[in-house]
Backbone as a chain_set.jsonl record, in Angstrom:
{"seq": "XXXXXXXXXXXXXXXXXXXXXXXXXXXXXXXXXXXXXXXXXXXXXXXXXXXXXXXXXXXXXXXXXXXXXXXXXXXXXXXXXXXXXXXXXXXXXXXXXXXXXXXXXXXXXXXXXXXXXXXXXXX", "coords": {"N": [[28.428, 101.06, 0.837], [29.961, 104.225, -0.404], [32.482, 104.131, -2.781], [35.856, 105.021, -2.224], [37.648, 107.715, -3.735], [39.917, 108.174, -5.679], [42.139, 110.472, -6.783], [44.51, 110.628, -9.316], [47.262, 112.358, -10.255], [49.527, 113.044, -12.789], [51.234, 113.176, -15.087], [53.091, 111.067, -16.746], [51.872, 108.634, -19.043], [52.145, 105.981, -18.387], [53.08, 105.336, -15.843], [50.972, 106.41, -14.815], [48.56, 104.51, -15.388], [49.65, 102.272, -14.758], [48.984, 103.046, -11.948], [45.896, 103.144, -11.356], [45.19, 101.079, -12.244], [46.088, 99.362, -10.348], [44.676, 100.686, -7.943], [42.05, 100.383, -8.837], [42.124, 97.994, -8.451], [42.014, 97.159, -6.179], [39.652, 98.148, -4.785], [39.493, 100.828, -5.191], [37.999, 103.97, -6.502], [39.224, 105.874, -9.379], [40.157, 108.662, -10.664], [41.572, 110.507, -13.117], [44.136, 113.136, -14.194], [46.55, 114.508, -16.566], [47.747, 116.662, -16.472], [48.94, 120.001, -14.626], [46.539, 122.311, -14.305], [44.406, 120.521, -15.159], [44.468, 119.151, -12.665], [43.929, 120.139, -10.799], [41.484, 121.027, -11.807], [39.607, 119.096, -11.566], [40.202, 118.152, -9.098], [38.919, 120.595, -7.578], [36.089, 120.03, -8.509], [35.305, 117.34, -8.252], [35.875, 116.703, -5.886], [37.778, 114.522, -4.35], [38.551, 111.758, -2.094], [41.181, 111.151, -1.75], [44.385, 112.883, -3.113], [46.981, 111.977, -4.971], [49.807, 113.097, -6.455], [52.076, 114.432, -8.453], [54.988, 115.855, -8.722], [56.728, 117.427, -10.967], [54.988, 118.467, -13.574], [53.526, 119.174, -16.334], [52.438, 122.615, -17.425], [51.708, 123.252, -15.2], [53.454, 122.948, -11.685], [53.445, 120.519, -9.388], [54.073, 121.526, -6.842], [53.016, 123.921, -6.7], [50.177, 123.372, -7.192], [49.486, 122.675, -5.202], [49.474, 124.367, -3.362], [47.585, 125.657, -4.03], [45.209, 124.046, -3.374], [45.238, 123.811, -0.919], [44.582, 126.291, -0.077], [42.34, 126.701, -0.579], [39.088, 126.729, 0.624], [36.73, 124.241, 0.402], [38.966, 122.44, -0.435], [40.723, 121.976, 1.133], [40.995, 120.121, 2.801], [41.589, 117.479, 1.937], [43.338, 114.944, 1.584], [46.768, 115.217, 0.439], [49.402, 113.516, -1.242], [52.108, 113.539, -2.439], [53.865, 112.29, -4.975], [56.9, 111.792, -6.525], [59.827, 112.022, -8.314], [61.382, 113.514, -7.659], [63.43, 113.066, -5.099], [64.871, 114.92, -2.541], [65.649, 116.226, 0.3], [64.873, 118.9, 0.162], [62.971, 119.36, -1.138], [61.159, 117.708, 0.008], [61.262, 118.881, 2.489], [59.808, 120.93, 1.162], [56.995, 120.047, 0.284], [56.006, 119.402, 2.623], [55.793, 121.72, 4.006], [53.982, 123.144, 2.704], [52.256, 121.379, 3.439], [51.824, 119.025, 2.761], [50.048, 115.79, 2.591], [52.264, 113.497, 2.899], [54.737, 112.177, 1.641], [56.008, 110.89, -1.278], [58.553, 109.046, -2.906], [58.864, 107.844, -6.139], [60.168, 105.633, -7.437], [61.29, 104.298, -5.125], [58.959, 102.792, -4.189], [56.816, 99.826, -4.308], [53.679, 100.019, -6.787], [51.92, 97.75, -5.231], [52.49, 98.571, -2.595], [52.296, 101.313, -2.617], [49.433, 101.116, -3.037], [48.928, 100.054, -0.287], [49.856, 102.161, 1.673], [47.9, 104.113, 1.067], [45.404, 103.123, 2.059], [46.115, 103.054, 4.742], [45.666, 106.103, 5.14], [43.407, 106.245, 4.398], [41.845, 105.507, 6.626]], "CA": [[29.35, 102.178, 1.051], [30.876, 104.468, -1.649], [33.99, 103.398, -3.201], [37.229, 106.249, -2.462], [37.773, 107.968, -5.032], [41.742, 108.557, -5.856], [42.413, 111.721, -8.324], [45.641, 110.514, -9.318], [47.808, 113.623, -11.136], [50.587, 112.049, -13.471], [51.892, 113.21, -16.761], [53.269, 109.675, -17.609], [50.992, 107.569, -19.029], [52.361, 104.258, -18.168], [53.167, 105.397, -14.526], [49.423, 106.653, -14.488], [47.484, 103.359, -15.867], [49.712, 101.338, -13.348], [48.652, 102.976, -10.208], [44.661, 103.305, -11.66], [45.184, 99.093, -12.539], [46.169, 99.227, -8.967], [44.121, 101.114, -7.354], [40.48, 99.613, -8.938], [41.942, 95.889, -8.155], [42.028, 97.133, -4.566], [38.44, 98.773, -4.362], [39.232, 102.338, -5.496], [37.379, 104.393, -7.893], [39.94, 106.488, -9.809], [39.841, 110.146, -11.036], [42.959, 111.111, -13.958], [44.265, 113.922, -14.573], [47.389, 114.904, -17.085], [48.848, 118.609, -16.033], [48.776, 120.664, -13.677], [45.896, 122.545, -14.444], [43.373, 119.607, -15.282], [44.249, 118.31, -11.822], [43.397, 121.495, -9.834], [39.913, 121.536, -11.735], [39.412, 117.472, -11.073], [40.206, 118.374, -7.339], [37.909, 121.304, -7.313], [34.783, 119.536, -8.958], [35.141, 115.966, -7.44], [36.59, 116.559, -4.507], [38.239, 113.319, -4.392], [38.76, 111.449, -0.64], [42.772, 111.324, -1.766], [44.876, 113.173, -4.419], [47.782, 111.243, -5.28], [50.068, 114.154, -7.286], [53.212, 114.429, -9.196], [55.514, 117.076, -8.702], [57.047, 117.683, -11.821], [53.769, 118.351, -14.488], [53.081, 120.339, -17.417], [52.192, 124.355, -16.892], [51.553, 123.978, -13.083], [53.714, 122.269, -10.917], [52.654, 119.88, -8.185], [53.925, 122.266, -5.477], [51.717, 125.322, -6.926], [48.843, 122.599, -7.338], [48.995, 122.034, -3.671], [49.51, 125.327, -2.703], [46.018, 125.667, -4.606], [44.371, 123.308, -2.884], [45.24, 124.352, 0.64], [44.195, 127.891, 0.159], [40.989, 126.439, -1.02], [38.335, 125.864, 1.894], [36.694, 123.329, -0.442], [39.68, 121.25, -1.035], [42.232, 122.226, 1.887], [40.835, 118.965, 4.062], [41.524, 116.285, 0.819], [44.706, 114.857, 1.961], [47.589, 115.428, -0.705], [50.144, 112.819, -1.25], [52.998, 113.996, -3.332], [54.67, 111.231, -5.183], [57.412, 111.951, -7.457], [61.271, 111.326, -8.331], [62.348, 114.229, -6.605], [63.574, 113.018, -3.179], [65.562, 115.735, -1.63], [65.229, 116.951, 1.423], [64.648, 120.032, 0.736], [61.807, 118.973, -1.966], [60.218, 117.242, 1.169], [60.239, 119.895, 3.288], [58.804, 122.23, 0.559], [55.954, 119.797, 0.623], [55.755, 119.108, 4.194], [55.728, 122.709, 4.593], [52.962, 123.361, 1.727], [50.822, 120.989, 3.452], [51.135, 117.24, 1.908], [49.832, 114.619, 3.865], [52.98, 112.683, 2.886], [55.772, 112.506, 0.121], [56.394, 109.606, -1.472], [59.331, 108.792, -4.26], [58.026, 106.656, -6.523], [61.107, 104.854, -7.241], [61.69, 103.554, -3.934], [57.757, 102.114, -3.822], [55.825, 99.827, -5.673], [52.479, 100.198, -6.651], [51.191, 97.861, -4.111], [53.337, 99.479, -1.646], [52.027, 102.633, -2.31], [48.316, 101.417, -2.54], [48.545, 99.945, 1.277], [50.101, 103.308, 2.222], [47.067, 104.959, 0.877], [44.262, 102.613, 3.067], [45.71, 103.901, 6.174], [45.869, 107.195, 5.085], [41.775, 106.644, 4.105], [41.2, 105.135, 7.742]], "C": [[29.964, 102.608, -0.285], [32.152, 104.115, -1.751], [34.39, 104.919, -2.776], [37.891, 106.832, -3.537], [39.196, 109.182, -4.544], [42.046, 109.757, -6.822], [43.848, 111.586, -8.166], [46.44, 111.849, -10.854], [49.351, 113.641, -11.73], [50.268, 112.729, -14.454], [51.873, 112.093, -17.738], [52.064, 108.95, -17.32], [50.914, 106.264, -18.426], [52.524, 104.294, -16.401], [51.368, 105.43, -14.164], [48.537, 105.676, -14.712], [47.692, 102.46, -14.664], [48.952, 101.707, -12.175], [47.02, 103.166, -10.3], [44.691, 101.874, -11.99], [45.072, 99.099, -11.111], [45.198, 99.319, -8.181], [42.461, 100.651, -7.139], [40.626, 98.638, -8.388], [41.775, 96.615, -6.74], [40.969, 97.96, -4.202], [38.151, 100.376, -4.411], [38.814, 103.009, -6.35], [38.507, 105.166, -8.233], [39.968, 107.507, -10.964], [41.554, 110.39, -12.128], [42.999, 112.242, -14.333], [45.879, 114.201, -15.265], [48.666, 115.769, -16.832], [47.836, 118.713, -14.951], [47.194, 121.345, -13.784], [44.045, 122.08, -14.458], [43.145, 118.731, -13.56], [43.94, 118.87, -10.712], [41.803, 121.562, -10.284], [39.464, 120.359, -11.537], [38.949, 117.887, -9.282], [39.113, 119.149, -7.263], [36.992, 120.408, -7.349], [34.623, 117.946, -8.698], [35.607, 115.772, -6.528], [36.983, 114.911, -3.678], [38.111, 113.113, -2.153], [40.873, 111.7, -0.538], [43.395, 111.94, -2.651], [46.157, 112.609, -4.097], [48.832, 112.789, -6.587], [51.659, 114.42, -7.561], [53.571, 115.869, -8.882], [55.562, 117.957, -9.95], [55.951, 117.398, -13.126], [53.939, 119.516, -15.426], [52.62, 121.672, -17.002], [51.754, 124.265, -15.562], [52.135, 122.814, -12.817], [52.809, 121.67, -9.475], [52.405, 120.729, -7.013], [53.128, 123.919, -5.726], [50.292, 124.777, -7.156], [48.399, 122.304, -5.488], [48.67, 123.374, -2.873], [47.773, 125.712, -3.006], [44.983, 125.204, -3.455], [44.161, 123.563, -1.397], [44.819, 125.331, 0.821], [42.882, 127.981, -0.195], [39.718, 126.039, -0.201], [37.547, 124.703, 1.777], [37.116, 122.287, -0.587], [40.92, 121.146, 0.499], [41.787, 120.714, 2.627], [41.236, 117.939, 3.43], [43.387, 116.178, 1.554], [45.64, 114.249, 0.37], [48.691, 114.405, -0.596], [51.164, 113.081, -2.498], [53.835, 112.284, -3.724], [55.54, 111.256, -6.33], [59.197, 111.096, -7.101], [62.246, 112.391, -7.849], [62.734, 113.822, -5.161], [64.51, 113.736, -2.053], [65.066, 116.152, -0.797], [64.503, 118.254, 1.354], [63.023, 120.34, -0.066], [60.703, 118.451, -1.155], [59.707, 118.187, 1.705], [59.847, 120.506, 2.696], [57.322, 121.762, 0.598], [55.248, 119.62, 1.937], [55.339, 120.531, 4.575], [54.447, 123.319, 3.686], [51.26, 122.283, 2.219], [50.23, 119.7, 3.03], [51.35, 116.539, 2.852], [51.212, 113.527, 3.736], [53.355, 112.812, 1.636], [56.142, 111.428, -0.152], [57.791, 109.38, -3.049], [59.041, 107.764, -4.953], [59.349, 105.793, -6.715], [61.466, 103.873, -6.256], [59.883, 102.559, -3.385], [57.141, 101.304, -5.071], [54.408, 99.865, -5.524], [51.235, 99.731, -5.603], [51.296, 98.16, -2.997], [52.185, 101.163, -1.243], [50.082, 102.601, -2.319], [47.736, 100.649, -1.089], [48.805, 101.591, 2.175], [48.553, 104.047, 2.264], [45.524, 104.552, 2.172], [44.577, 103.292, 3.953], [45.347, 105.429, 6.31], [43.953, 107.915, 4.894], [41.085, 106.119, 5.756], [40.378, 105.996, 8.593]], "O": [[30.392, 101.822, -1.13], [32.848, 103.813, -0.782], [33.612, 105.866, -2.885], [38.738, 106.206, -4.174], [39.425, 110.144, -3.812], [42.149, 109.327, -7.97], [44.475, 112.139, -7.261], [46.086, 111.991, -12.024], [50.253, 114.225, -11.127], [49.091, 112.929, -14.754], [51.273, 111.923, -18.799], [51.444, 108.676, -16.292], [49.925, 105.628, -18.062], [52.115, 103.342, -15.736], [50.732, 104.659, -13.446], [47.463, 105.923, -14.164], [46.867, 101.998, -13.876], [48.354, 100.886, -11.479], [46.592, 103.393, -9.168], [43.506, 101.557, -11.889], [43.973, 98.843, -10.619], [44.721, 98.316, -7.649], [41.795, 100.548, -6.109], [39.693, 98.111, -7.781], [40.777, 96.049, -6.293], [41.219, 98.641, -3.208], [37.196, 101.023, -3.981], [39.332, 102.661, -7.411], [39.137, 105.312, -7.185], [39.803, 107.138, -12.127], [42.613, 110.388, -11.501], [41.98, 112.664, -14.879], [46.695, 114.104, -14.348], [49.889, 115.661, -16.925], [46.806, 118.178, -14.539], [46.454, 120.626, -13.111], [43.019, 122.664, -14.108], [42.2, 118.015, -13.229], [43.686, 118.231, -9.691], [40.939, 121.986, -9.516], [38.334, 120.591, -11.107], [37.915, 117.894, -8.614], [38.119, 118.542, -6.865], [36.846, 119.791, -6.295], [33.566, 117.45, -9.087], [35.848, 114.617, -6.175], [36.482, 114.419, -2.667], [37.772, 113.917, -1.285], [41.575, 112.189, 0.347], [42.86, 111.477, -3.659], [46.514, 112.722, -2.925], [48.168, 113.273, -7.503], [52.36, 114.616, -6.568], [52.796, 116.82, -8.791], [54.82, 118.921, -10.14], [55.977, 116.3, -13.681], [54.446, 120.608, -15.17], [52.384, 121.646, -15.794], [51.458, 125.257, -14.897], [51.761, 121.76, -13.33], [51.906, 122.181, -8.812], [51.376, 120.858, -6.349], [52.829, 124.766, -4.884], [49.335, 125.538, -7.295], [47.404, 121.903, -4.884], [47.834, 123.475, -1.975], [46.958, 125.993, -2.126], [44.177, 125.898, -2.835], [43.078, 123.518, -0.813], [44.535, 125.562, 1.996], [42.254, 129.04, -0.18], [39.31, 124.897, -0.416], [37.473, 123.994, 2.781], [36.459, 121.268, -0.802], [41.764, 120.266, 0.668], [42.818, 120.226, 3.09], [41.396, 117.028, 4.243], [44.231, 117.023, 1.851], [45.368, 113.349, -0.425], [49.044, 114.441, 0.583], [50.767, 112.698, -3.598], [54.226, 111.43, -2.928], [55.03, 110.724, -7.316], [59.617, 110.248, -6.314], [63.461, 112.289, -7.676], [62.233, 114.374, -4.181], [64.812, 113.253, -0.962], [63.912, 116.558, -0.936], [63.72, 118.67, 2.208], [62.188, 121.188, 0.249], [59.522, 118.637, -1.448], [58.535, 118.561, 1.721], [59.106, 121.222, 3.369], [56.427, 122.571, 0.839], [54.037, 119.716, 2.138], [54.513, 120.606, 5.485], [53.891, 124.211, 4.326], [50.09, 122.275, 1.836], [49.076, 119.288, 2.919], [52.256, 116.469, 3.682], [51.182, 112.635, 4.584], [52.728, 113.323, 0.708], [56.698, 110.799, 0.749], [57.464, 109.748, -4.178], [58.946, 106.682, -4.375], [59.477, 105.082, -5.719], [61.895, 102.754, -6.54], [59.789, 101.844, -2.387], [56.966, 101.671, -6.233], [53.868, 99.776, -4.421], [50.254, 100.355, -5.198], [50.327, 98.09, -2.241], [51.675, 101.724, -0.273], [49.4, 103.523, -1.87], [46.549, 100.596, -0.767], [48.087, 102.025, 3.076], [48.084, 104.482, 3.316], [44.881, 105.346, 2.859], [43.804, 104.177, 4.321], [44.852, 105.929, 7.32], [43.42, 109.014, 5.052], [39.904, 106.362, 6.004], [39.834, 105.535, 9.596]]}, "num_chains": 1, "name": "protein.A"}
């Protein structure tokens, strides 16, 4: 069986190595992308099984990266997992309402936290 392949969409480096350390020890192949931009053409052209995606990114935000992806017939089925340090409500529902399979604050999770979340989410 193919491995799941994660396109995780992080700025920070050190946040981004952890959850790609993570993610291989636990059987996932893993896709990086920087900005906004690099992680919209990742998504396009490997159409990952999960995107994993930061709000707050370089020239495109997360929530105009998602909006992307949903309007995309291509990509709209890839389930989006927003995971940033915004946790307001109203930051939720902008994603909830944009279409992410789930919002996560990274703060409040740790990495292997957030890569059991992800199995069920690949079930």
């Amino acid at each position: 069986m193919d491995k799941k392949k994660i396109l995780i969409v992080e700025d920070d480096q050190m946040i981004c190595s952890m959850y790609k350390t993570k993610f291989e020890a636990d059987g996932f192949a893993c896709l990086v992308a920087n900005d906004g931009p690099a992680g919209l053409e990742t998504a396009k052209k490997e159409k990952p099984n999960l995107i994993m995606l930061d709000v707050m990114l370089p020239q495109l935000d997360g929530f105009s990266i998602l909006k992307d992806l949903k309007a995309d017939s291509k990509t709209k089925g890839i389930p989006v997992i927003m995971l940033t340090n915004l946790g307001t409500d109203e930051d939720k529902k902008k994603g909830e309402t944009l279409g992410a399979a789930d919002y996560w604050v990274k703060a409040s999770l740790t990495p292997a936290e957030i890569s059991k979340k992800i199995k069920e989410h690949l079930k």
